[in-house]
Backbone as a ProteinNet text record, in pm:
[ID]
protein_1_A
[PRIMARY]
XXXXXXXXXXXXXXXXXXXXXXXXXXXXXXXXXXXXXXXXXXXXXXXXXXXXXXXXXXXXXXXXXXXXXXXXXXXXXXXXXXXXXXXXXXXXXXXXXXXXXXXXXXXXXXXXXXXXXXXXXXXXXXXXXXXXXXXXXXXXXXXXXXXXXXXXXXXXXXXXXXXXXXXXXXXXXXXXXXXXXXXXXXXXXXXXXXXXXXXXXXXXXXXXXXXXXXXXXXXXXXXXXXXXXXXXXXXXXXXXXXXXXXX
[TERTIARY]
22476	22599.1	22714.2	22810.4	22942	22999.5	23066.4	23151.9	23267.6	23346.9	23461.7	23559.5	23602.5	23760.1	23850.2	23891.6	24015.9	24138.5	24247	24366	24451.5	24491.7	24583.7	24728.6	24818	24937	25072.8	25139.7	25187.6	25392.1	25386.4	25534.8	25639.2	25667	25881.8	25922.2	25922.7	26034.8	26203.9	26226.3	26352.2	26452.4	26562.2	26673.5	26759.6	26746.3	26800.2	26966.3	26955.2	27130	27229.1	27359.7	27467.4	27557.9	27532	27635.2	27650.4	27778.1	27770	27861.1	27806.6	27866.4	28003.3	28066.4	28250.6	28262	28194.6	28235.8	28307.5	28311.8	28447.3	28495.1	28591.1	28643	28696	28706.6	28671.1	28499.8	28434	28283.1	28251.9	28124.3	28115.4	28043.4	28086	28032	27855.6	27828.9	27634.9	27620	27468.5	27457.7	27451.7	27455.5	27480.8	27634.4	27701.6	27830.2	27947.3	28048.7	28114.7	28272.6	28335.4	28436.8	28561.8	28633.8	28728.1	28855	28882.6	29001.7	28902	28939.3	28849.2	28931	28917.3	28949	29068.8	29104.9	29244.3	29282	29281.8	29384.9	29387.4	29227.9	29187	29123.6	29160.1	29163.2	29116.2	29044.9	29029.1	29065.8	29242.4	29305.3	29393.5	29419.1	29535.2	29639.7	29725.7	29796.5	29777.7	29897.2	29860.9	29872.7	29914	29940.6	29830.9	29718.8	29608.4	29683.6	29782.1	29849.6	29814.5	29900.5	29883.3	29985.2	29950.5	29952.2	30115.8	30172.1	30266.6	30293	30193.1	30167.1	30153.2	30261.2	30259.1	30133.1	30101.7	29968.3	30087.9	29965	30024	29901	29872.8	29721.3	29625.7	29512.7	29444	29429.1	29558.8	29588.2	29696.1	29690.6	29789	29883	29999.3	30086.1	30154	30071.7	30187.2	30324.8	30347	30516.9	30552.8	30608	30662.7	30734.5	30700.6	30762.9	30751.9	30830.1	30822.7	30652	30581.2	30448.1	30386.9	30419.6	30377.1	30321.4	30303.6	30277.8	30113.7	30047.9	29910.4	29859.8	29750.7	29662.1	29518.3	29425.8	29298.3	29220	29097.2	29009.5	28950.7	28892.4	28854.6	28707.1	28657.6	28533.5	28497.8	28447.8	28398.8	28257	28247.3	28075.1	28095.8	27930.5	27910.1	27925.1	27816.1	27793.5	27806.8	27859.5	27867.8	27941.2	27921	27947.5	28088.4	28217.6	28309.3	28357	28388	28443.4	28639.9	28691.7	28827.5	28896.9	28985.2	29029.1	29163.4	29285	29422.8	29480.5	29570.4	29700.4	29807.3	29853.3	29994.3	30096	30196	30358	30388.6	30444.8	30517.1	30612.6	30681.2	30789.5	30773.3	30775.3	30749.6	30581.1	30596.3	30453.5	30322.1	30320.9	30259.9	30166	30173	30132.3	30107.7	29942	29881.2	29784.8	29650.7	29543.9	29399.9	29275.7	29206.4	29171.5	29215.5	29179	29040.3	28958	28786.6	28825.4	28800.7	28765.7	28935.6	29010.8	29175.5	29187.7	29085.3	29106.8	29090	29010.1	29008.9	29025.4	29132.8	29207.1	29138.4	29087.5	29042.6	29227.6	29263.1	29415.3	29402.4	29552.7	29581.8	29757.1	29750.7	29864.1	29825.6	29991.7	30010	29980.6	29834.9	29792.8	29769.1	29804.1	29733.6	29809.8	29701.8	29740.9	29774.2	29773.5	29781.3	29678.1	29688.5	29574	29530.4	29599.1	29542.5	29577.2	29468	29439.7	29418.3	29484.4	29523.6	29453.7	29438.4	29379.9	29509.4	29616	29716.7	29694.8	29607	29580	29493.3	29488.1	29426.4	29288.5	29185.6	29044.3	29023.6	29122.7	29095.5	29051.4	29001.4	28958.2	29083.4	29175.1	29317.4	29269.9	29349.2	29336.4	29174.3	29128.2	28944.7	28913.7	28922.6	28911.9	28949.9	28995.8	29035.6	28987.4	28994.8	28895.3	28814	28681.4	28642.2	28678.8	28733.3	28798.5	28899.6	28982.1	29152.9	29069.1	29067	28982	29128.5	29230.9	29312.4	29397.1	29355.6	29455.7	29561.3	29651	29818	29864.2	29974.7	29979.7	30017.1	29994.5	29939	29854.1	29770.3	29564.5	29524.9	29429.5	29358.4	29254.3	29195.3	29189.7	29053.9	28965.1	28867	28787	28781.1	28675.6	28606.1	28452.9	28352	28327.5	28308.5	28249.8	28161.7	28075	27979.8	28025.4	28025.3	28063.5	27959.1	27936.8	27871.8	27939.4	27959.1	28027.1	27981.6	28066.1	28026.4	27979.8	27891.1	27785.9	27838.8	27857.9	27928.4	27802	27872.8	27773.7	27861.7	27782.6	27886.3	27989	28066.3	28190	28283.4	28273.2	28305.3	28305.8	28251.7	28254.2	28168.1	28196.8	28131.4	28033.3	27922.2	27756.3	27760.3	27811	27722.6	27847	27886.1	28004	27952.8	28073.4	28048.1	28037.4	27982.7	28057.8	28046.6	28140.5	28186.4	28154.7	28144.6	28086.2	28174.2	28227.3	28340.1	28349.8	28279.2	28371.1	28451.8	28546.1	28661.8	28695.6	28690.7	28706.8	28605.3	28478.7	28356.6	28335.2	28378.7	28381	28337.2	28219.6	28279.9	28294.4	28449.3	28508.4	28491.5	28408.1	28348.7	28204.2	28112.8	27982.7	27945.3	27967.9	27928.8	27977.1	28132.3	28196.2	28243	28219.4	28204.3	28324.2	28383.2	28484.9	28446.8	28530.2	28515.3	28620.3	28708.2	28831.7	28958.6	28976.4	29090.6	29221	29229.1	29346.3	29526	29503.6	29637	29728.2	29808.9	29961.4	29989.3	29942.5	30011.7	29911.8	29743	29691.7	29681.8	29650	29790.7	29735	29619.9	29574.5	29691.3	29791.2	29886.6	29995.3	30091	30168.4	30229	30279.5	30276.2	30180.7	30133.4	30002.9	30056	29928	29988.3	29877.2	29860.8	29774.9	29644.7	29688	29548.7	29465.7	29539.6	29497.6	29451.4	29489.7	29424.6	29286.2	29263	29121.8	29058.1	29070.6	28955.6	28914.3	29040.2	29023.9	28886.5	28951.5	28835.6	28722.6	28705.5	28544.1	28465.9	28566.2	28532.4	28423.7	28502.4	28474.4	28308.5	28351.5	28155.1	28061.3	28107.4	28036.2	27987.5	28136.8	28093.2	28114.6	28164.3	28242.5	28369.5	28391.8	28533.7	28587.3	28719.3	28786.5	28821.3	28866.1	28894.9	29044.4	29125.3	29308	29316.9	29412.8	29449.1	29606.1	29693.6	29762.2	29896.3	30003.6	30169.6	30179.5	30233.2	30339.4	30441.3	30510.2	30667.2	30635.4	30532.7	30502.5	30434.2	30510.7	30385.4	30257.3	30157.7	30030.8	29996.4	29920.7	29847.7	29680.3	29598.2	29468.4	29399.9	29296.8	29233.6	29063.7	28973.2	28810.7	28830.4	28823.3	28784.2	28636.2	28548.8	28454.6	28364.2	28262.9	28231.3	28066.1	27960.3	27827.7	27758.5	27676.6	27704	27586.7	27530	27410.7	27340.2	27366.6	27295.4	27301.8	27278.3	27271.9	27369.3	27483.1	27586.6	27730.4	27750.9	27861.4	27918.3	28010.7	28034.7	28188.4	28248.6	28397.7	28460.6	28594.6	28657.4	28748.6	28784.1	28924.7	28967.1	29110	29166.5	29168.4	29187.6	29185	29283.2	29247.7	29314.6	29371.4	29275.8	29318.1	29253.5
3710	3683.7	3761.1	3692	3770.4	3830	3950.8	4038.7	3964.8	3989.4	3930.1	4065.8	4084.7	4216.9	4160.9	4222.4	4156.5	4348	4221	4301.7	4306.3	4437.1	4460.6	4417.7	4310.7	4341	4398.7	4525	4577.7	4484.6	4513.1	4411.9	4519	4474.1	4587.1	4561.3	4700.2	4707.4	4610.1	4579	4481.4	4617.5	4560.5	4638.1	4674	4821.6	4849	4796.8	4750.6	4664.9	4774.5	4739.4	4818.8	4807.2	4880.6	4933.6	5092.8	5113.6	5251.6	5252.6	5411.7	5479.5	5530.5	5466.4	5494.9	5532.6	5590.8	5626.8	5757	5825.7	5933.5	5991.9	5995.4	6062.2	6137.4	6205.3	6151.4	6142.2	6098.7	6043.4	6117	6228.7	6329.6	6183.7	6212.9	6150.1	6215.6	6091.7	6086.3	6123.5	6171.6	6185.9	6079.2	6164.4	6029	5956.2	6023.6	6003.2	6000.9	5921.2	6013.8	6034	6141.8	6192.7	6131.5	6058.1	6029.9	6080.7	6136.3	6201	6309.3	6401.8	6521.6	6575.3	6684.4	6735.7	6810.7	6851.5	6928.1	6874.6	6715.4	6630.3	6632	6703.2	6681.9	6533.2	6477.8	6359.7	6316.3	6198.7	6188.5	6046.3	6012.6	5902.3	5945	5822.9	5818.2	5703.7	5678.2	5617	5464.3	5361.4	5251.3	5266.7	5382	5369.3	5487	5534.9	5632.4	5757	5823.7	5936.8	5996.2	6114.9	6177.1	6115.3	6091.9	6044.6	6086.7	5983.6	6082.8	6086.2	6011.8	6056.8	6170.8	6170.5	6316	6327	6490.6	6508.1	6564.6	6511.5	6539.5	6580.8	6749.4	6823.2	6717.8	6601.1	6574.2	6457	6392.1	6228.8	6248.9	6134.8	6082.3	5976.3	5962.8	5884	5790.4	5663.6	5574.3	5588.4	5575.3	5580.3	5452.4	5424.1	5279.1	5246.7	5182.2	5131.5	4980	4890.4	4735.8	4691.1	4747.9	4679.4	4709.1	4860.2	4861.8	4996.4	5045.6	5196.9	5217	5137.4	5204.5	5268.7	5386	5464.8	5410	5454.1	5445	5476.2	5487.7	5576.3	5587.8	5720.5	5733.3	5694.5	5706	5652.4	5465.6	5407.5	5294.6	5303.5	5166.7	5122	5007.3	4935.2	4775.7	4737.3	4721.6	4707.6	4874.2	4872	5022.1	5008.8	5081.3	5103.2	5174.7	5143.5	5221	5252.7	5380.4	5403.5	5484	5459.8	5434	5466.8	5567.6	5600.2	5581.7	5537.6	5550.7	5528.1	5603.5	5596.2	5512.3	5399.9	5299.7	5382.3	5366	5426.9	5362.6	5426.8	5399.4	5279.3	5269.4	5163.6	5049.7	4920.3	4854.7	4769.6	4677.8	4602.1	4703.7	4805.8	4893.7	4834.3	4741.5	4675.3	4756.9	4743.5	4809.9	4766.3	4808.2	4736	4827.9	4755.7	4845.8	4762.7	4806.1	4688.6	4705.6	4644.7	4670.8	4623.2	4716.7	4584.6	4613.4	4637	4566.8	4445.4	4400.5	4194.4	4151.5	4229.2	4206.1	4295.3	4235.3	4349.6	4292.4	4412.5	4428.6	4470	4377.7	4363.5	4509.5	4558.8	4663.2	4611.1	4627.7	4550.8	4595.1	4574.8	4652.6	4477.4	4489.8	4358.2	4368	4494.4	4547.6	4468.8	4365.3	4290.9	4174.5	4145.6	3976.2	3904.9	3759.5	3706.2	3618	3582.5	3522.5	3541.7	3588.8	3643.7	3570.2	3588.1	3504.3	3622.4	3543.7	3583.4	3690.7	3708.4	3788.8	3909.7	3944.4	4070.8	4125.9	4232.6	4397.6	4312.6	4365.2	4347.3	4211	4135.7	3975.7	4056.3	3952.2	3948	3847.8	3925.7	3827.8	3783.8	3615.9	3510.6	3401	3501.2	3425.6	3412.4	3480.7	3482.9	3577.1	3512.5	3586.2	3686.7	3825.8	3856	3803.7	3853.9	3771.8	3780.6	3948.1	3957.2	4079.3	4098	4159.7	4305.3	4408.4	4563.1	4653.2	4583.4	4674.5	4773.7	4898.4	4988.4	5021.8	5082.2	5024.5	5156.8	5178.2	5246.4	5424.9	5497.2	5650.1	5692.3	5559.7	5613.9	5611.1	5682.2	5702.1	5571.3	5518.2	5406.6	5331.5	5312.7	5319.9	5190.9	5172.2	5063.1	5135.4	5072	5074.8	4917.9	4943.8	4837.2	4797.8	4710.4	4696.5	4593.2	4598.5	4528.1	4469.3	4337.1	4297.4	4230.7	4280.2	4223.4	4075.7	3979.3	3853.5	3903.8	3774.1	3800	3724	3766	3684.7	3666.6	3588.7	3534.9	3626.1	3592.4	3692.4	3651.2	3522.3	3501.4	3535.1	3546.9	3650.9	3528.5	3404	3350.2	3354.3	3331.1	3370	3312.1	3366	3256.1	3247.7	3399.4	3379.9	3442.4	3404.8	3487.8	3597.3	3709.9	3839.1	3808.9	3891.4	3899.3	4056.5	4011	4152.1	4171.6	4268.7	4264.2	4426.3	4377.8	4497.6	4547	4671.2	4692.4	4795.1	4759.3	4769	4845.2	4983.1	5076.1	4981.7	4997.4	4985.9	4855.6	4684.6	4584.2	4525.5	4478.2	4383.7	4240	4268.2	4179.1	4104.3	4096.7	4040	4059.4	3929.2	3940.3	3857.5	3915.2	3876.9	3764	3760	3698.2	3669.2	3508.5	3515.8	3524.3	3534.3	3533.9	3525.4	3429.8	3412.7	3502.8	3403.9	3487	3484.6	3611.7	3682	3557.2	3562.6	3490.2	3503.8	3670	3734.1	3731.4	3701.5	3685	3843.4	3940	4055.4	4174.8	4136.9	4211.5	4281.1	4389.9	4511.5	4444.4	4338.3	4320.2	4225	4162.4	4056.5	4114.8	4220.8	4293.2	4414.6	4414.1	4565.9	4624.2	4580.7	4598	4668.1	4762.4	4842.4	4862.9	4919.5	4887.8	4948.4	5075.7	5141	5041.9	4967.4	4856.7	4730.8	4726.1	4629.9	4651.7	4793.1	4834.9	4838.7	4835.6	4804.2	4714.6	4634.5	4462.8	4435.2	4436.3	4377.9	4412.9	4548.1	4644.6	4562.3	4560.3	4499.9	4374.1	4269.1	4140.9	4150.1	4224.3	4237.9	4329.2	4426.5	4521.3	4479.8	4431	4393	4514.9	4631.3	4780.2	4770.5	4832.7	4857	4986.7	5016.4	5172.8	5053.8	5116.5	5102.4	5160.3	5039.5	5078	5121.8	5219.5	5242.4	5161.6	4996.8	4950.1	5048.4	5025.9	5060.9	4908.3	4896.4	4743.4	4813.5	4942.3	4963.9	5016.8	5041.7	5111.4	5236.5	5369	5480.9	5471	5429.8	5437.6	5559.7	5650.2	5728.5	5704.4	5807	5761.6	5906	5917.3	6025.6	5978.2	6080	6064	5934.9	5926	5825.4	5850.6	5766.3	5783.6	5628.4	5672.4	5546.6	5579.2	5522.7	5538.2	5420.9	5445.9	5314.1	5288.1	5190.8	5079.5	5100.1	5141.6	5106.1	5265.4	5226.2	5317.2	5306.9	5186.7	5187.4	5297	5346.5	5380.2	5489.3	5507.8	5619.2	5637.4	5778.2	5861.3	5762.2	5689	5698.3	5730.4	5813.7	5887.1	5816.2	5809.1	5738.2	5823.3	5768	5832.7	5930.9	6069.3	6167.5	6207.8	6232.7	6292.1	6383.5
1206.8	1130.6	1193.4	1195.1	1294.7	1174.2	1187.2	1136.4	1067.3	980.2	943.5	950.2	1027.8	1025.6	980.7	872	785.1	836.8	878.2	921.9	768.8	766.1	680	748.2	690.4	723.1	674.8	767.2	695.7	687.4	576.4	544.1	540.8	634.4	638.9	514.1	477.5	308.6	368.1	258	231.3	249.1	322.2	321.5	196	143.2	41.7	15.2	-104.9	-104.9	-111.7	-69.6	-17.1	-161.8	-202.5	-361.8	-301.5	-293.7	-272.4	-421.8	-468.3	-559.5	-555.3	-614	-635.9	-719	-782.8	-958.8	-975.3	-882.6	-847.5	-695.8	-647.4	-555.1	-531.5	-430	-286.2	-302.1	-213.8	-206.5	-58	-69.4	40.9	199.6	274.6	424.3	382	403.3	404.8	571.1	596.8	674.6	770.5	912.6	1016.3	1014.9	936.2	950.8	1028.6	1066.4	1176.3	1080.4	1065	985	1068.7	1032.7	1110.8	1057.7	904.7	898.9	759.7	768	687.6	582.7	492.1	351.8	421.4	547.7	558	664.5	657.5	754.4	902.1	956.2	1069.1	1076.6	1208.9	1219	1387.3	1394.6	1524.8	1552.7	1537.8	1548.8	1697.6	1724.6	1852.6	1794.6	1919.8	1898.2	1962.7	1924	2011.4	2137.7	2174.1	2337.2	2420.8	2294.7	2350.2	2363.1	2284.6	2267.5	2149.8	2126.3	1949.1	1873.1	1794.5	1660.7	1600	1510.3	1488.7	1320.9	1254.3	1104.7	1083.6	952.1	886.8	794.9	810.6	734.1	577.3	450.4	324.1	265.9	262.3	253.9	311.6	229	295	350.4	367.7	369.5	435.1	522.3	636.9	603	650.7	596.5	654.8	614.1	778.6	807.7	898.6	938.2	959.5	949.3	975.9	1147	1178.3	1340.5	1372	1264.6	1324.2	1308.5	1224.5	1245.8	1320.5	1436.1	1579.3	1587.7	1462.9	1481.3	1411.6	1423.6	1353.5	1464.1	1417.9	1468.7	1482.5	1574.7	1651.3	1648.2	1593.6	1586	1767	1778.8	1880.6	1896.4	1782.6	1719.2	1791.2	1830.9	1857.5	1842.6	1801.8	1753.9	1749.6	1700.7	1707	1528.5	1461.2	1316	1305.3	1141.8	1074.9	914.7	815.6	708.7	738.4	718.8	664.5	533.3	554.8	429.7	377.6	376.4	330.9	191.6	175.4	44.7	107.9	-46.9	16.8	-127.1	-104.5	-219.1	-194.8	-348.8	-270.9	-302.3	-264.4	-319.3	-366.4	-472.5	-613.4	-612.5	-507.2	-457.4	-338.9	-347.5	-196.4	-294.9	-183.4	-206.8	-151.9	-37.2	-33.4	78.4	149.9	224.2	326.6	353.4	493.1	488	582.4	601.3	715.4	695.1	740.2	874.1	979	1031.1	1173.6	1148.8	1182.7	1304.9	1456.6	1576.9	1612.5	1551	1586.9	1530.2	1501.7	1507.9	1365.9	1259.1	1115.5	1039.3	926.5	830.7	728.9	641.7	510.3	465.1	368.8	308.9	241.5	229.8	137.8	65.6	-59	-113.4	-259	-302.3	-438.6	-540.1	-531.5	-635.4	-753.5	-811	-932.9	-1060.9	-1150.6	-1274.9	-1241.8	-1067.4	-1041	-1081.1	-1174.8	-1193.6	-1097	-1054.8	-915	-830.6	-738.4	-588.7	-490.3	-325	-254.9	-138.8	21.6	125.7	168.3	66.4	90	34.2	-92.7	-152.2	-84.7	-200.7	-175.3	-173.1	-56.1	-94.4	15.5	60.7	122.3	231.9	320.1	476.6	544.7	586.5	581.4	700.9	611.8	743.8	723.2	640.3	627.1	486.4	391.8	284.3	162.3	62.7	-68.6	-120.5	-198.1	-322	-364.7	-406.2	-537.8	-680.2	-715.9	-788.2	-767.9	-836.6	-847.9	-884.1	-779.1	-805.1	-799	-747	-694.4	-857.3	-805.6	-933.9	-902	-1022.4	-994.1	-884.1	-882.4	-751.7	-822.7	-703.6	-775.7	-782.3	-787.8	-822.5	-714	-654.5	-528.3	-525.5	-456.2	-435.9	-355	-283.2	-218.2	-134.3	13.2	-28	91.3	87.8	115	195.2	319.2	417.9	524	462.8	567.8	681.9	745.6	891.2	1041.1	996.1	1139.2	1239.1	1347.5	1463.2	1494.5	1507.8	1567	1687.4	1732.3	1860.5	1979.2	2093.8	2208	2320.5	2368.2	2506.1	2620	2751.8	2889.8	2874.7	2851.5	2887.9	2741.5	2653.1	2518.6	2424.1	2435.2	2338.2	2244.2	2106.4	1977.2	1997.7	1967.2	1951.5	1794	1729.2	1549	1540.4	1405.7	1308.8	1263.2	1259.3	1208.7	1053.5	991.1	858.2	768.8	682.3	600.5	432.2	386	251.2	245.6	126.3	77.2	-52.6	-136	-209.4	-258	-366.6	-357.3	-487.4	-532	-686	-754.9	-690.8	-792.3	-815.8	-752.5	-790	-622.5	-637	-491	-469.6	-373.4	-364	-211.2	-181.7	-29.2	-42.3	0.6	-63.5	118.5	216.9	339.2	412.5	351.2	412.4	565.2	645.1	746.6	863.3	960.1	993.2	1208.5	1272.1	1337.4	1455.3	1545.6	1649	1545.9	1555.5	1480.1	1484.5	1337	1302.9	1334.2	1262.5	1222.5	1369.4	1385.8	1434.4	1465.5	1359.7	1446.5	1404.8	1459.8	1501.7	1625.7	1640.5	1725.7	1856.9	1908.2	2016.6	2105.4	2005.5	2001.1	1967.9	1907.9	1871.2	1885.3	1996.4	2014.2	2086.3	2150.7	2288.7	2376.2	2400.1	2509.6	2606.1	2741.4	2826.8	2748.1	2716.4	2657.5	2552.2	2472.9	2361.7	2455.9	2589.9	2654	2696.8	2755.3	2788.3	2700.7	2590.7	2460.5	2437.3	2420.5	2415.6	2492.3	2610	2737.5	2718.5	2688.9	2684.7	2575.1	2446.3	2313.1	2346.4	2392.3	2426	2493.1	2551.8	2660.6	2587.6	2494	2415.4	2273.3	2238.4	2075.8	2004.4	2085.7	2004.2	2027.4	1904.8	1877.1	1788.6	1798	1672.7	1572	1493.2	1329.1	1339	1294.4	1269.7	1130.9	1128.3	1023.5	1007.7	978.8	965.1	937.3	1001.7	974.6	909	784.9	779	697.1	756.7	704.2	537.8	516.6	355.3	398.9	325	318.2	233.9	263.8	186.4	280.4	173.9	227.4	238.8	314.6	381.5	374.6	323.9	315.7	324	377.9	383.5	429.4	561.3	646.7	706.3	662.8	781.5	799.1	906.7	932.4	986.5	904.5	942.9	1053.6	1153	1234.7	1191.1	1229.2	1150	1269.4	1433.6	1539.8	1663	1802.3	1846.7	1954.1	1916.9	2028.3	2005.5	1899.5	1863.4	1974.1	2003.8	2083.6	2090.4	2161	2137.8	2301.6	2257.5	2403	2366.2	2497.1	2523.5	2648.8	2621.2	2770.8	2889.8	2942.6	3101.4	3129.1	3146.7	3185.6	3101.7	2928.9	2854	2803.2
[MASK]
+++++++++++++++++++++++++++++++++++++++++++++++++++++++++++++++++++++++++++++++++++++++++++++++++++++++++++++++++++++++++++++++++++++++++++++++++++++++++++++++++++++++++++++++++++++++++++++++++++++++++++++++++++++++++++++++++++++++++++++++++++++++

């Protein structure tokens, strides 16, 4: 009589779902983290042109300056897929308009939407250019503010064309308002890759395209919002620091 060997097979646990806890802030960087702006306004942003920065620090939050749409900052930070995470205050005055923008190429919206009943790919929380809210999270302005994002890079072939859509899942003061929403080649008209480009924003570009890494903008659109506890956990083992050349 032949033997019967019975194989145990073992089953990969299911990926634990992405609710992160917002229920007060600021929210400490988990491990494996990378800190991109910290509790006393140390920061590891550049400029669009791979220089320093010229946001004013306000204790632990940074403050856009306004320059024509042309002034957001860089993380030096690049990676492929990764969890960001994002706190910011609107000002009291102005639509408050700014944005998080993943890659250079997709903005998670920032906008004073608070009590709109209907929400457009123009509010707080959209994937502008791709899709709306699911629902209106945004609080009125004064309140510190938060989102939480998971981020998968669309997938390119050698010549940089898309094979699979990225997509994004966001949320937004404890509600989420992006449930893996998909998004293909950047829409927006004046994402900084198209706006205000500068050579250093070109060498990313290019790298981007063949890598599938990218920094994380922190948006100028002519409103002071402030930005505090930036960080960003990467999902993989590509993430890594560039500094421009001969700096």
């Amino acid at each position: 009589m032949t033997p019967v060997v019975l194989f145990a097979l073992a089953l990969a646990a299911p990926a634990p779902e992405f609710k992160p806890d917002q229920s007060k802030l600021p929210v400490a960087p988990p491990k494996g983290a990378t800190v991109l702006l910290g509790a006393k306004g140390e920061h590891s942003f550049l400029s669009m042109a791979g220089e320093k920065i010229n946001w004013p620090v306000d204790g632990d939050a940074l403050v856009s300056t306004a320059k024509k749409n042309q002034n957001h900052i860089v993380s030096k930070l690049h990676f492929k897929d990764a969890d960001i995470h994002v706190e910011f205050l609107l000002p009291e005055k102005g639509p408050a308009n700014s944005g998080v923008y993943i890659h250079g190429n997709y903005e998670i919206q920032i906008l004073n939407s608070f009590g709109k009943e209907k929400v457009t790919q123009d509010d707080a929380g959209a994937v502008y250019g791709f899709a709306p809210p699911l629902v209106n999270a945004c609080r009125k302005p004064g309140e510190w503010q938060v989102f939480d994002i998971r981020y998968r890079a669309p997938r390119r072939d050698a010549a940089g064309k898309i094979t699979e859509m990225g997509t994004v899942t966001v949320w937004f003061n404890g509600q989420k308002v992006q449930d893996g929403a998909p998004f293909g080649e950047p829409k927006s008209t004046f994402h900084p890759f198209r706006f205000g480009n500068t050579p250093y924003l070109d060498t990313i570009r290019d790298q981007q395209k063949k890598t599938m890494t990218g920094p994380v903008f922190l948006q100028d659109h002519n409103n002071p919002v402030k930005f505090r506890n930036v960080w960003v956990l990467p999902a993989d083992d590509r993430a890594f620091v560039y500094e421009p050349a001969g700096k």
